[in-house]
C-alpha positions in Angstrom: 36.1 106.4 152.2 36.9 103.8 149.8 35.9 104.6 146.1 33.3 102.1 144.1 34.2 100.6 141.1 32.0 102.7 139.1 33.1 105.8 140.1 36.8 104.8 139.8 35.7 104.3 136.0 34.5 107.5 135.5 37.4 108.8 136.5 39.6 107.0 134.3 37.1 108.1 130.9 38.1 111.5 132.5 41.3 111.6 132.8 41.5 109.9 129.7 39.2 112.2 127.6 42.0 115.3 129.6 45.2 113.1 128.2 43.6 113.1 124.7 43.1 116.9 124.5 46.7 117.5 125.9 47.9 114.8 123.5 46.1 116.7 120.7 47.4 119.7 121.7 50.8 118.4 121.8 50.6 117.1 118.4 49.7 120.0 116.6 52.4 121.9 117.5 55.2 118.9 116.5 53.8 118.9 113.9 54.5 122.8 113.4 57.7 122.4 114.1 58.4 119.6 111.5 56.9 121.2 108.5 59.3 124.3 109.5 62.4 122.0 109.4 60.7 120.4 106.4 60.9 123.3 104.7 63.6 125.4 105.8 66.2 122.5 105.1 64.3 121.5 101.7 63.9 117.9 103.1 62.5 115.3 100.9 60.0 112.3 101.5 63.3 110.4 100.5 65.2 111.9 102.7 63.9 111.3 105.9 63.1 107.3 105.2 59.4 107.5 103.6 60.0 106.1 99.9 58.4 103.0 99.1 61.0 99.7 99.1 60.0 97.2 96.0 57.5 95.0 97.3 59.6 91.2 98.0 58.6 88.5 95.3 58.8 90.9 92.4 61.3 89.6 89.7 63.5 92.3 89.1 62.7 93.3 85.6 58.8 92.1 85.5 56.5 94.1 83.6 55.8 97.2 85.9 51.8 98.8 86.2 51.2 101.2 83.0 50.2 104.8 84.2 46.9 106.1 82.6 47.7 108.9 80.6 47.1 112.6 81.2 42.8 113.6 81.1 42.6 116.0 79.0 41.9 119.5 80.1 44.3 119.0 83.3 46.8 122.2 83.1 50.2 122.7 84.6 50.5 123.9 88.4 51.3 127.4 88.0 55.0 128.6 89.4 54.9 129.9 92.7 58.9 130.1 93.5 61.1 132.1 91.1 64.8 133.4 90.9 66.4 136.4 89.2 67.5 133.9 86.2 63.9 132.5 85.8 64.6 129.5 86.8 60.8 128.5 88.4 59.3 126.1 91.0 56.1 124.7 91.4 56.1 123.9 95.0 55.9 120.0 94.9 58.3 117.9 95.1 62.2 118.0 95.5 63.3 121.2 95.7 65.9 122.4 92.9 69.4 122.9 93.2 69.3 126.8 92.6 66.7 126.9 95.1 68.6 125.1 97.8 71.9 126.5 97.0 70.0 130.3 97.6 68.6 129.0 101.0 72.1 127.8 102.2 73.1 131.0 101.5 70.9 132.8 103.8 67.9 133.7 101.1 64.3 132.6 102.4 61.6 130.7 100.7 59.5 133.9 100.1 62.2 136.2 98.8 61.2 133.9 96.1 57.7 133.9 96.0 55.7 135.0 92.8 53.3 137.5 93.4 
């Protein structure tokens, strides 16, 4: 029995609606794995390709956008990474060279961690 246009549809929005939760499902967990690697080698936004290029048509040396000061009553991240020689870490951005030198050599991240 041949199948009616209709119903072949519906089987599509299906199938469709299935490959969408397995696609989901699938990207959670690369995800996972990335922010592991991410963290256990200490990789940086520059690092894998995701820095900004300057924009073409800008003059090199034109006047560049002034940043807004500080508002007051903002306070400094507290550390959440520190060594034996107090040398701290917030957790954002590049990671420092005593921490990545200590994770070469076999430390982990939450040897580390301030309690």
């Amino acid at each position: 029995m041949t199948q009616t246009y209709a119903q072949l549809v519906k089987k599509m929005e299906a199938l469709q609606a299935q490959a969408d939760k397995a696609r989901g499902k699938e990207v959670k967990g690369v995800i996972g794995r990335i922010r592991q690697a991410i963290t256990a080698y200490g990789l940086t936004a520059e690092d894998l390709g995701f820095t900004t290029k300057a924009k073409p048509g800008r003059k090199p040396g034109a006047a560049k956008k002034t940043v807004a000061p500080r508002k007051a009553g903002k306070t400094a991240r507290a550390i959440k990474y520190r060594n034996d020689a107090g040398d701290g870490w917030v957790g954002r951005g590049k990671r420092p060279q005593w921490l990545r030198d200590a994770l070469a050599g076999g430390k982990m991240l939450e040897d580390f961690a301030v309690k």
